[in-house]
Backbone bond lengths (Angstrom), bond angles and torsions (degrees), N, CA, C in turn:
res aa  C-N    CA-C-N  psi(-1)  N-CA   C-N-CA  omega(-1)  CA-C   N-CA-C  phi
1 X - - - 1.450 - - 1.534 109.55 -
2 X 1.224 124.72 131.49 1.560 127.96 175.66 1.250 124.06 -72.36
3 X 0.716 132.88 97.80 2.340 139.98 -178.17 1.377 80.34 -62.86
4 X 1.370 93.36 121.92 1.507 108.77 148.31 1.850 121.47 -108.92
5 X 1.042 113.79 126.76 1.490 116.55 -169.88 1.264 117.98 -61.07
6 X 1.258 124.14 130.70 1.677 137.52 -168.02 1.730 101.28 -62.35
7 X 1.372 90.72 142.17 1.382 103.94 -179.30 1.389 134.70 -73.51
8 X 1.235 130.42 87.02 1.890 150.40 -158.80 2.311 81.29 -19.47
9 X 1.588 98.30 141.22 1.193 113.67 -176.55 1.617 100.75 -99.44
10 X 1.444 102.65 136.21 1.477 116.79 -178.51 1.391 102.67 -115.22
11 X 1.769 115.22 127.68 1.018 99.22 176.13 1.378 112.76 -96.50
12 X 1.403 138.56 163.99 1.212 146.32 156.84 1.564 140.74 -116.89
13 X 0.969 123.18 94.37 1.189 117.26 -151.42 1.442 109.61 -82.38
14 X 1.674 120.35 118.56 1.351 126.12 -151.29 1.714 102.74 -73.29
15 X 1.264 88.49 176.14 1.829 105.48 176.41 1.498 100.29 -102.35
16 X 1.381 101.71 150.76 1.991 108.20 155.30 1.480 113.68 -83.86
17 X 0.953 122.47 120.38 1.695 123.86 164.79 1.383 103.61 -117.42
18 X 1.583 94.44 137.83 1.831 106.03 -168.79 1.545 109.55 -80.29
19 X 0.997 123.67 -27.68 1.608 139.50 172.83 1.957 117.24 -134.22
20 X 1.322 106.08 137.52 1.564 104.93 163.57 1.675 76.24 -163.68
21 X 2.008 87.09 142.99 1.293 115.46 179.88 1.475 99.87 -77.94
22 X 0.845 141.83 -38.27 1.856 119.52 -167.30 1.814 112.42 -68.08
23 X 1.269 110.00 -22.98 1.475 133.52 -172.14 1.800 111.37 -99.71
24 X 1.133 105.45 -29.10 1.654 105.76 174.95 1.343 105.44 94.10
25 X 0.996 107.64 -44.45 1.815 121.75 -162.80 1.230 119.79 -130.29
26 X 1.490 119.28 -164.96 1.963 116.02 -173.19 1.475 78.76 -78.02
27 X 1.664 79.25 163.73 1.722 102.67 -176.62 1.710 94.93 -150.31
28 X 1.115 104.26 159.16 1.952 107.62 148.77 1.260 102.70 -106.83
29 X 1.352 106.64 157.08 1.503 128.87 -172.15 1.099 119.10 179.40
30 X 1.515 105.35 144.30 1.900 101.36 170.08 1.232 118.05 -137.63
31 X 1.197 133.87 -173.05 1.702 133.60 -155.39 1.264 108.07 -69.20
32 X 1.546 97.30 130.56 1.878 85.78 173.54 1.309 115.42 -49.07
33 X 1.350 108.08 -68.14 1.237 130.63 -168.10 1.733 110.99 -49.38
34 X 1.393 120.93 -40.83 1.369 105.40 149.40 1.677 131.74 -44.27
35 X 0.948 103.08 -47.48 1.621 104.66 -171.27 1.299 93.22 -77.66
36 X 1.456 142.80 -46.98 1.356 132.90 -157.42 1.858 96.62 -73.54
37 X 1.366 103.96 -5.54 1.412 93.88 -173.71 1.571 112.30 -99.35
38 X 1.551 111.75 -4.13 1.390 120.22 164.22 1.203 120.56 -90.41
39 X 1.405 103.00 -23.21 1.981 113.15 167.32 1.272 107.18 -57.35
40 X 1.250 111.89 -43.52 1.742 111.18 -176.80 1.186 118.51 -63.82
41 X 0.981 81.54 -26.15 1.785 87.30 -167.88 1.583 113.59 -89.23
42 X 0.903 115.30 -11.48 1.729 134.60 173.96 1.081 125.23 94.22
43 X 1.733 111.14 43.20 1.713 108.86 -173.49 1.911 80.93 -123.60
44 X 1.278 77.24 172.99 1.882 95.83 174.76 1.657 89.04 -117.40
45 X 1.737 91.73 121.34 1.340 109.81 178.58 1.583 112.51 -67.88
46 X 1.416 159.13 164.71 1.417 136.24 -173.78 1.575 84.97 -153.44
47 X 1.055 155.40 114.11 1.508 151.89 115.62 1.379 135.18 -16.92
48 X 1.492 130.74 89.47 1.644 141.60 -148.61 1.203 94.84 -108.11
49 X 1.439 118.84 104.57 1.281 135.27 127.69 1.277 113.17 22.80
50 X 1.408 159.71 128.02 1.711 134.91 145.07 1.763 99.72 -85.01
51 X 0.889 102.80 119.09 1.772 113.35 179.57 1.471 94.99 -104.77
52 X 1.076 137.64 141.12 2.027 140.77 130.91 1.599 110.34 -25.65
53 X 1.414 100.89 96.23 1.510 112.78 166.88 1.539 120.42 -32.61
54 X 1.621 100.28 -31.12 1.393 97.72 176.34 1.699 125.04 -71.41
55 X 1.154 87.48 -14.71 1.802 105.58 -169.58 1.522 105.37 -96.36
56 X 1.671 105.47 -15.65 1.683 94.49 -163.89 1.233 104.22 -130.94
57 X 1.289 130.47 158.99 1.520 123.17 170.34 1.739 105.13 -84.85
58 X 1.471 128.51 100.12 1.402 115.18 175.43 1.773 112.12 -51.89
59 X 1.446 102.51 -48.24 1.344 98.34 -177.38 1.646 130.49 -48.69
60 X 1.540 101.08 -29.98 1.930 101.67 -165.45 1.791 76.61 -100.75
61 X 1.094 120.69 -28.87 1.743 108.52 165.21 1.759 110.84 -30.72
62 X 1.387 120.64 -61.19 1.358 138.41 -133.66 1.198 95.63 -138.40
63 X 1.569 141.76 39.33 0.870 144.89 102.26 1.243 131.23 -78.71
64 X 1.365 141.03 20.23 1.100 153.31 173.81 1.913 101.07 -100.79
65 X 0.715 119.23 -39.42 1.639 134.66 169.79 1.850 109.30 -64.83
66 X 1.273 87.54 154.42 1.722 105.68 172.05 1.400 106.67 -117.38
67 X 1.456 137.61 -15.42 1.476 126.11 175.62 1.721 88.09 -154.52
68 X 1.331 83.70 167.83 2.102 97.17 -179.14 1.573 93.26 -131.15
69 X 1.183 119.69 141.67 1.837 112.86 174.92 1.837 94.93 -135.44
70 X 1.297 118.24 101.15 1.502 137.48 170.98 1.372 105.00 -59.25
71 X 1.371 116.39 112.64 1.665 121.84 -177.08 1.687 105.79 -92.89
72 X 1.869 87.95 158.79 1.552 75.90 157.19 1.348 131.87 -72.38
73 X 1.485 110.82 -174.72 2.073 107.48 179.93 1.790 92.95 -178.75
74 X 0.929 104.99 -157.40 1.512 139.52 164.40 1.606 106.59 -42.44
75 X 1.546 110.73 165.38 0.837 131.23 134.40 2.045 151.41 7.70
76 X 0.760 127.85 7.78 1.596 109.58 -162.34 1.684 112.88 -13.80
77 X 1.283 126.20 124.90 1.164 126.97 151.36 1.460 146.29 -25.26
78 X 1.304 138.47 58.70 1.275 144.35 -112.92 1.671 109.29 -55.76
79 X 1.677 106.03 -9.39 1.620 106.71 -163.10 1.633 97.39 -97.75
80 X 1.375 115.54 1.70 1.890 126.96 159.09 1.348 102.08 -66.24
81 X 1.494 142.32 -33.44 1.453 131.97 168.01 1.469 125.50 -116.35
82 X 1.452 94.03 32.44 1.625 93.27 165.95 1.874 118.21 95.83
83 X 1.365 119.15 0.92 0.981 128.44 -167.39 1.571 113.06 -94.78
84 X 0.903 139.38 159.42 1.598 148.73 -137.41 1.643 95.17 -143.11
85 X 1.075 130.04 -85.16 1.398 132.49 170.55 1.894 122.53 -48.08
86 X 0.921 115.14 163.24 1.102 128.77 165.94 1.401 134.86 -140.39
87 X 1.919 118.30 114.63 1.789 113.06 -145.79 1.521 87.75 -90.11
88 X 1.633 105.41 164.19 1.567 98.55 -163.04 1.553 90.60 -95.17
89 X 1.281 119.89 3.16 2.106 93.14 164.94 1.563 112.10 -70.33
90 X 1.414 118.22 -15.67 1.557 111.42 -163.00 1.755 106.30 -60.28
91 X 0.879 113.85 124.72 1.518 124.25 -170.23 1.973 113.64 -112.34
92 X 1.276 119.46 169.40 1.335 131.94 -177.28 1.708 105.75 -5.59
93 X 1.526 103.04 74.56 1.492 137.09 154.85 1.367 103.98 -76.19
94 X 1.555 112.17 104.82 1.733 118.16 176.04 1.463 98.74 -118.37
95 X 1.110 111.23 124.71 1.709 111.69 -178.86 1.621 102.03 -86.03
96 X 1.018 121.67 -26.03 1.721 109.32 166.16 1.638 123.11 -62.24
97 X 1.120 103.92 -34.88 1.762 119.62 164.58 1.533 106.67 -73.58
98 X 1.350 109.10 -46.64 1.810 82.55 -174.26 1.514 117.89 -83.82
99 X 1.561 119.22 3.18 1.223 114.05 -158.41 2.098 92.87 -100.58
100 X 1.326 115.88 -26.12 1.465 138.85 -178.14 1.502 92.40 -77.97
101 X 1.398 113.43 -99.40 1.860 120.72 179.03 1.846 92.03 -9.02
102 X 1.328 119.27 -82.75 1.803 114.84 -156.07 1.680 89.29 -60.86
103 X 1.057 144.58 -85.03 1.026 125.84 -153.73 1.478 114.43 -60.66
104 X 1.122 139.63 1.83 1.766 140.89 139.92 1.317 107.51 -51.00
105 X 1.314 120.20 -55.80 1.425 125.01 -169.43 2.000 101.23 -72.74
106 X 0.757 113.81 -40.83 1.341 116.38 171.46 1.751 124.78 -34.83
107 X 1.514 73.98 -64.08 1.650 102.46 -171.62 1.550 90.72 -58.77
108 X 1.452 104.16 -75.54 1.306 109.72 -172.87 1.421 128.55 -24.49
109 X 1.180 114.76 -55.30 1.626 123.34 153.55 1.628 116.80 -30.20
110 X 1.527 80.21 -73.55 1.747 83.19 -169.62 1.722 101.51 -51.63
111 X 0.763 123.33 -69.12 2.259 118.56 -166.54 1.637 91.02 -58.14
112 X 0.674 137.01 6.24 1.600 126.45 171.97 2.066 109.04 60.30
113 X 1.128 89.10 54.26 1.724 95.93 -177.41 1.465 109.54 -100.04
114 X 1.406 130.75 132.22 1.212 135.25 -133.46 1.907 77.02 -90.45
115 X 1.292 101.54 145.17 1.624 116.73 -179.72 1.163 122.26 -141.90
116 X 1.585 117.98 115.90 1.458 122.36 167.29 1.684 116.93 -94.58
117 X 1.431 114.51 97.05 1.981 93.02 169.29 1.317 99.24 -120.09
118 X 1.657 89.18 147.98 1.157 139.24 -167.59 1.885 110.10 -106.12
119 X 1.500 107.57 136.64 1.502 110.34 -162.16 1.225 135.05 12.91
120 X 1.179 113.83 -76.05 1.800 111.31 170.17 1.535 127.38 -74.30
121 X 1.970 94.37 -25.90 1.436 105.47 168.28 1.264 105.28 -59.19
122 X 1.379 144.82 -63.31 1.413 151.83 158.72 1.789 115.81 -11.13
123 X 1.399 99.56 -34.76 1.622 114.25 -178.70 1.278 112.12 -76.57
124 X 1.510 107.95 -45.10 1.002 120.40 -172.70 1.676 112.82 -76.51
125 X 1.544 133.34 -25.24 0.806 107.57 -176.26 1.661 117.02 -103.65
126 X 1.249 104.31 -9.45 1.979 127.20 151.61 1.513 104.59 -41.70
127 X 1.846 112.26 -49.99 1.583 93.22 -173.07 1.505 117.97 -77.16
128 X 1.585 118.00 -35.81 1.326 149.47 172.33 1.980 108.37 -31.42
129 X 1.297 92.98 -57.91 1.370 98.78 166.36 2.010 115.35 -96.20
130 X 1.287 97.02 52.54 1.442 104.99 -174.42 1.549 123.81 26.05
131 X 0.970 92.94 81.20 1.896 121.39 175.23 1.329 99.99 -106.89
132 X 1.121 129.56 -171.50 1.540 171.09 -113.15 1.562 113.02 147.63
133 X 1.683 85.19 122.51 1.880 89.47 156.95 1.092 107.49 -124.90
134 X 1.658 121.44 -178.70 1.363 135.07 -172.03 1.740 107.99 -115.77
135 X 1.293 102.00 124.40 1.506 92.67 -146.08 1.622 111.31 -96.96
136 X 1.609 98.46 8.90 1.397 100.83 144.01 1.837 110.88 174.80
137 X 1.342 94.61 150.02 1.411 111.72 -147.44 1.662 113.26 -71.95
138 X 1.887 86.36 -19.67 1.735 86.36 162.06 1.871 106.68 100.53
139 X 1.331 94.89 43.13 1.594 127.37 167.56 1.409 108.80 53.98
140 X 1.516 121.47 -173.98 1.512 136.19 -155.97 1.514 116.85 -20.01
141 X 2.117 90.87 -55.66 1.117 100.17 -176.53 1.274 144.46 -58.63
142 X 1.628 93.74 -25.86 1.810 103.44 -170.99 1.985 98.30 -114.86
143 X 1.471 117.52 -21.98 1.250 106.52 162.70 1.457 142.95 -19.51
144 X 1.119 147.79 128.99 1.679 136.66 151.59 0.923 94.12 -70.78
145 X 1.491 165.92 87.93 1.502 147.45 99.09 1.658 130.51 -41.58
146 X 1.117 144.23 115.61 1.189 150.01 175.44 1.970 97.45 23.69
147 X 1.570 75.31 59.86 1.798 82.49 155.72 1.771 113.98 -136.51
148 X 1.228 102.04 142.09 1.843 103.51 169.47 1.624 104.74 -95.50
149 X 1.209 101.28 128.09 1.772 107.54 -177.22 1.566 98.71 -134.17
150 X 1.139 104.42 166.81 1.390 132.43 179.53 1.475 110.35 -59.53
151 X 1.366 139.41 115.95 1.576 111.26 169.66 2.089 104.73 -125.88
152 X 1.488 76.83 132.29 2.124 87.18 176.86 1.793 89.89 -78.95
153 X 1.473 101.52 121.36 1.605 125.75 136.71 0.794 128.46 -71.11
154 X 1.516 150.88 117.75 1.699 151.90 154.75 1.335 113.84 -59.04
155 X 1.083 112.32 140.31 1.545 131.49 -156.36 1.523 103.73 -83.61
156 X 1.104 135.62 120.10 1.616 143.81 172.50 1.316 106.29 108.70
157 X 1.051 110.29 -0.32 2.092 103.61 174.12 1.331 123.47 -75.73
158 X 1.120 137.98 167.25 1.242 137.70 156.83 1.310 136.04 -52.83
159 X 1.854 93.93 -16.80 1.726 99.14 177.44 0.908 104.61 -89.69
160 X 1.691 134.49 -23.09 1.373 130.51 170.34 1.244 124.08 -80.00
161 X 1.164 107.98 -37.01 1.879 107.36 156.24 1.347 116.18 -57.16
162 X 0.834 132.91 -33.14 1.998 138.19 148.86 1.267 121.09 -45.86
163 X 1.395 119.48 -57.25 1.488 115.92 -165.17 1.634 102.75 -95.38
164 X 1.348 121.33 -11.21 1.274 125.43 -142.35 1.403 132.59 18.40
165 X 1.396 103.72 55.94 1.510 118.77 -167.61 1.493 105.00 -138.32
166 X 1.456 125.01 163.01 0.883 132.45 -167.85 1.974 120.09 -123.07
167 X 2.031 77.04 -27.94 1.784 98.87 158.14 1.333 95.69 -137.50
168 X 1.609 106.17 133.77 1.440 89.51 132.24 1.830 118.87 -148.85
169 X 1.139 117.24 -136.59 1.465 103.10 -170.26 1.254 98.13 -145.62
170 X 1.590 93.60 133.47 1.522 137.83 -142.78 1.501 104.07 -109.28
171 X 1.584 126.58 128.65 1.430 131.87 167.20 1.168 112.73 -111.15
172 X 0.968 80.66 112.53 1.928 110.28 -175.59 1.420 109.38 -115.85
173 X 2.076 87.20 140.54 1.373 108.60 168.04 1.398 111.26 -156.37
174 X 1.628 116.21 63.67 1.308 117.14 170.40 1.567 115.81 -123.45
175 X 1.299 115.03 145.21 1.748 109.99 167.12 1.602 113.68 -83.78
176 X 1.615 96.84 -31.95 1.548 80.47 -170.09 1.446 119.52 -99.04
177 X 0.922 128.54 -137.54 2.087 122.38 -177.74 1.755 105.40 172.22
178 X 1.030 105.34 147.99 1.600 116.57 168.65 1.714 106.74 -36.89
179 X 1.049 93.36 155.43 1.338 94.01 165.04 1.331 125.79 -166.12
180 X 1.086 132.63 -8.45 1.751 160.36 172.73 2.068 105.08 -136.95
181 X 1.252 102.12 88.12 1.544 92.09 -178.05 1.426 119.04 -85.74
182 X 1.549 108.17 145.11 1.023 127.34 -162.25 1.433 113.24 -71.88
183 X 1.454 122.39 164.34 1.832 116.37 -145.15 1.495 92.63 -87.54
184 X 1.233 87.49 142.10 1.887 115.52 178.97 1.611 110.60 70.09
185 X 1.416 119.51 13.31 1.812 118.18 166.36 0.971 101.72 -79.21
186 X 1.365 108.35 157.84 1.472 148.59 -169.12 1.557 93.33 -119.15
187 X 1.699 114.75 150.07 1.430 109.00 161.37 1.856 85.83 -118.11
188 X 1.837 96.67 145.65 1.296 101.60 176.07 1.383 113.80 -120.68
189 X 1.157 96.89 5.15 1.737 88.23 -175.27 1.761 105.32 -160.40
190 X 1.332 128.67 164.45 1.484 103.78 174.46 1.570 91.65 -168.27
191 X 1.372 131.21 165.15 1.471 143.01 171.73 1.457 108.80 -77.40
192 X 0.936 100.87 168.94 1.826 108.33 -166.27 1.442 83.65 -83.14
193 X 1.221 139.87 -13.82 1.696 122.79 -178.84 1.747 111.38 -91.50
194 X 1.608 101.41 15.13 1.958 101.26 -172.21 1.433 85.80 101.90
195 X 1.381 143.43 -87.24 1.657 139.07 -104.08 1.345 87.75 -61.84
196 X 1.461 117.72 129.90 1.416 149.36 156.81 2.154 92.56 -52.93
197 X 1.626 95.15 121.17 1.123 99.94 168.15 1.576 120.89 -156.49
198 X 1.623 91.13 32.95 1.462 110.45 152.66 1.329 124.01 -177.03
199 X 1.701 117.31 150.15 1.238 115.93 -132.76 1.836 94.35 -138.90
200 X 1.102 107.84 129.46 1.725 94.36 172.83 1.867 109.28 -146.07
201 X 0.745 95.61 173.69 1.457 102.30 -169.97 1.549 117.41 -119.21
202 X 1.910 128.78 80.88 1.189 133.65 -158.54 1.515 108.16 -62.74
203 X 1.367 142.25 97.73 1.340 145.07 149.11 1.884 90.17 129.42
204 X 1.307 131.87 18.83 1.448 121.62 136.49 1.960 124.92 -34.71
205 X 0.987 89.44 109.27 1.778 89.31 -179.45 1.046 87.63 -85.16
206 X 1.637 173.24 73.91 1.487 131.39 55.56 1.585 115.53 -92.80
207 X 1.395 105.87 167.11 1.194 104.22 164.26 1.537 142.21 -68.03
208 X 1.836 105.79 134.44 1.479 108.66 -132.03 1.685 95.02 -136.31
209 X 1.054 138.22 105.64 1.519 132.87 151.96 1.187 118.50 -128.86
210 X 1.484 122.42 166.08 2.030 117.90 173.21 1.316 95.35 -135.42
211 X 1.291 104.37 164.68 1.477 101.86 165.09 1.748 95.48 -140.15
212 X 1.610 117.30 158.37 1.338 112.44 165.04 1.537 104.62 -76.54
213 X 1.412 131.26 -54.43 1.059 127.83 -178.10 1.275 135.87 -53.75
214 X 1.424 146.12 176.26 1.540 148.99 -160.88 1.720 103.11 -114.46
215 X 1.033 107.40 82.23 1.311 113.68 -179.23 2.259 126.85 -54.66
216 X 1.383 79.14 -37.76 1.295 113.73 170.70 1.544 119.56 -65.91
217 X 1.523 119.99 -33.42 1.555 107.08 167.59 1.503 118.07 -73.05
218 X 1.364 111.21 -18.53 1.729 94.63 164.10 1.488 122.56 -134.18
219 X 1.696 111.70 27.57 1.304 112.09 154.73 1.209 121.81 -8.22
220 X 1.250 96.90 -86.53 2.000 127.66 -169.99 1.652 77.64 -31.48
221 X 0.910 132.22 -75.03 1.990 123.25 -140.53 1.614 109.06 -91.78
222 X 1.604 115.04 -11.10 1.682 116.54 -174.94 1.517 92.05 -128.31
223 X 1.496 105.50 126.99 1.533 124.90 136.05 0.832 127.96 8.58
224 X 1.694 91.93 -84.68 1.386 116.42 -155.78 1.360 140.50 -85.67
225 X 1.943 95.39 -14.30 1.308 130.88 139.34 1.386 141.29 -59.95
226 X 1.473 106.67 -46.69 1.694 104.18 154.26 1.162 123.05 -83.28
227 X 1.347 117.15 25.28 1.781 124.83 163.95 0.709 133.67 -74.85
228 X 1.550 99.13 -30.31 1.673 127.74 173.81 1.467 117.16 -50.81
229 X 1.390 97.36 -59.38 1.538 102.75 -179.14 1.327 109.31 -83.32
230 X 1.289 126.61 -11.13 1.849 121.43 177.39 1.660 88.20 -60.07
231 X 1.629 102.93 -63.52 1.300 107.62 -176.41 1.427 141.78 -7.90
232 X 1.725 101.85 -70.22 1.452 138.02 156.15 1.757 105.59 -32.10
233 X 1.421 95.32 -85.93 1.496 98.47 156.28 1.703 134.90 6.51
234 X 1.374 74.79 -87.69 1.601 110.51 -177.56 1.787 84.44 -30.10
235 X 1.444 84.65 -96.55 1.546 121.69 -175.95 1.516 103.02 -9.71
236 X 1.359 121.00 -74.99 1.352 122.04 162.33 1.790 129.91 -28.77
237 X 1.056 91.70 -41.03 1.804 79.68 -171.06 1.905 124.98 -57.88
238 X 1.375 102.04 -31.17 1.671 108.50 167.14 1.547 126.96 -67.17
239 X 1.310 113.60 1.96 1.158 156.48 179.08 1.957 114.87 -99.86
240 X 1.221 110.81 -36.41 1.273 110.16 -160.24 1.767 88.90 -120.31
C-alpha cells in the first residue's frame, strides 16, 4: 500500500458570528471557499480558537502548525493604531479577535511560520508591526466593495513569484486601506487609485505575503489566485 504524507497543517484563526442557521447560535467559522482553497492546495485547513493571549501561550499554540493563513473579518478597533476618534462605518469591532488575530501575527513572525493574510489579515499585520489604517476610504465612490479591479504587482516579490503575474484582478471588499505602514513593510502591489494592496516583509525568514484583496472568492476559476495558497502550502511543507 503507498503512504501518502499528511497534509502540512494551516492554521486559521476563526471568526465570531453572532447567529448561523445550521448551528442555532454564535459559532466561529471561516470561508468555505477559503479553506476549500487550502484543501487544494494541499494543506489541512485547522480552525483556531481566539483564546485571550493572556490566558494562552499563542506561541506553543502555533507551534504545532506549519503555516498560519490570517482571514478576512471585521473591523480592527481604531484605538489598536493609535487613533482617538471613531468613523461611524467602522463595523463588527471584537476586541477578543483583535487582541488574538495581532498577537497570531506577531508570534507568527517571530517563529518564522510561513504566512498568508488576507484583507483584514493584511490589516492586521500592518498594525501589529505598528502601521496605521485609514478608517475609511470615503464612501461608494472610492470604496472596494464587491468590485474586481485591476491590481499592479512589483516585480521580484513573493507575490509575483506566486501568481506569476505582473497584473492581475483583485476581489475586493474593503472600505478601509493601510495608511501609515508598519516597520520594515514593503508595498507590493496597489490599485490604480494608490490603495496599498500588498504587503511583504524584505529579509522575513519565513514565508511572508498579504494581500488587501480576497483571493479565495475566485480561486476555483484563477491560477493565479489559488497560487497564493499553493504558495503558503508550498512554503509549509519543509516545515511539516
Amino acid at each position: 500500500m503507498t503512504r501518502t504524507h499528511p497534509r502540512p497543517l494551516i492554521a486559521i484563526p476563526a471568526r465570531f458570528a453572532a447567529t448561523t442557521s445550521a448551528l442555532r447560535y454564535a459559532a466561529e467559522v471561516n470561508a468555505r471557499a477559503l479553506v476549500e482553497a487550502v484543501w487544494r492546495a494541499g494543506g489541512e485547513p485547522v480552525s483556531v480558537h481566539p483564546a485571550d493571549p493572556a490566558g494562552a501561550d499563542v506561541a506553543e499554540r502555533l507551534a504545532r502548525f506549519d503555516g498560519v493563513l490570517l482571514p478576512g473579518g471585521g473591523d480592527l478597533a481604531p484605538h489598536r493604531y493609535g487613533a482617538t476618534d471613531t468613523h461611524d462605518s467602522v463595523y463588527d469591532v471584537d476586541d477578543l479577535q483583535d487582541v488574538f488575530d495581532l498577537e497570531v501575527a506577531r508570534q507568527a513572525m517571530d517563529l518564522g511560520l510561513p504566512l498568508l493574510a488576507v484583507c483584514r489579515g493584511l490589516q492586521v499585520v500592518n498594525v501589529a508591526l505598528g502601521g496605521s489604517l485609514e478608517q475609511d476610504m470615503g464612501g461608494a465612490d472610492r470604496e472596494h466593495r464587491y468590485i474586481v479591479h485591476p491590481v499592479a504587482i512589483q516585480r521580484g516579490t513573493l507575490l509575483e513569484q506566486a501568481t506569476g503575474a505582473e497584473k492581475t484582478d483583485a476581489s475586493c471588499y474593503h472600505h478601509q486601506r493601510v495608511d501609515r505602514l508598519g516597520g520594515g513593510l514593503t508595498v507590493t502591489a496597489r490599485a490604480a487609485d494608490g490603495t496599498v494592496e500588498g504587503l511583504e516583509l524584505p529579509g522575513h525568514p519565513g514565508w511572508f505575503t498579504a494581500v488587501q484583496w480576497h483571493p479565495e472568492d475566485t480561486a476555483d476559476q484563477d491560477p493565479a489566485q489559488q497560487a497564493l495558497f499553493d504558495a503558503l502550502v508550498q512554503a509549509a511543507h519543509p516545515r511539516h
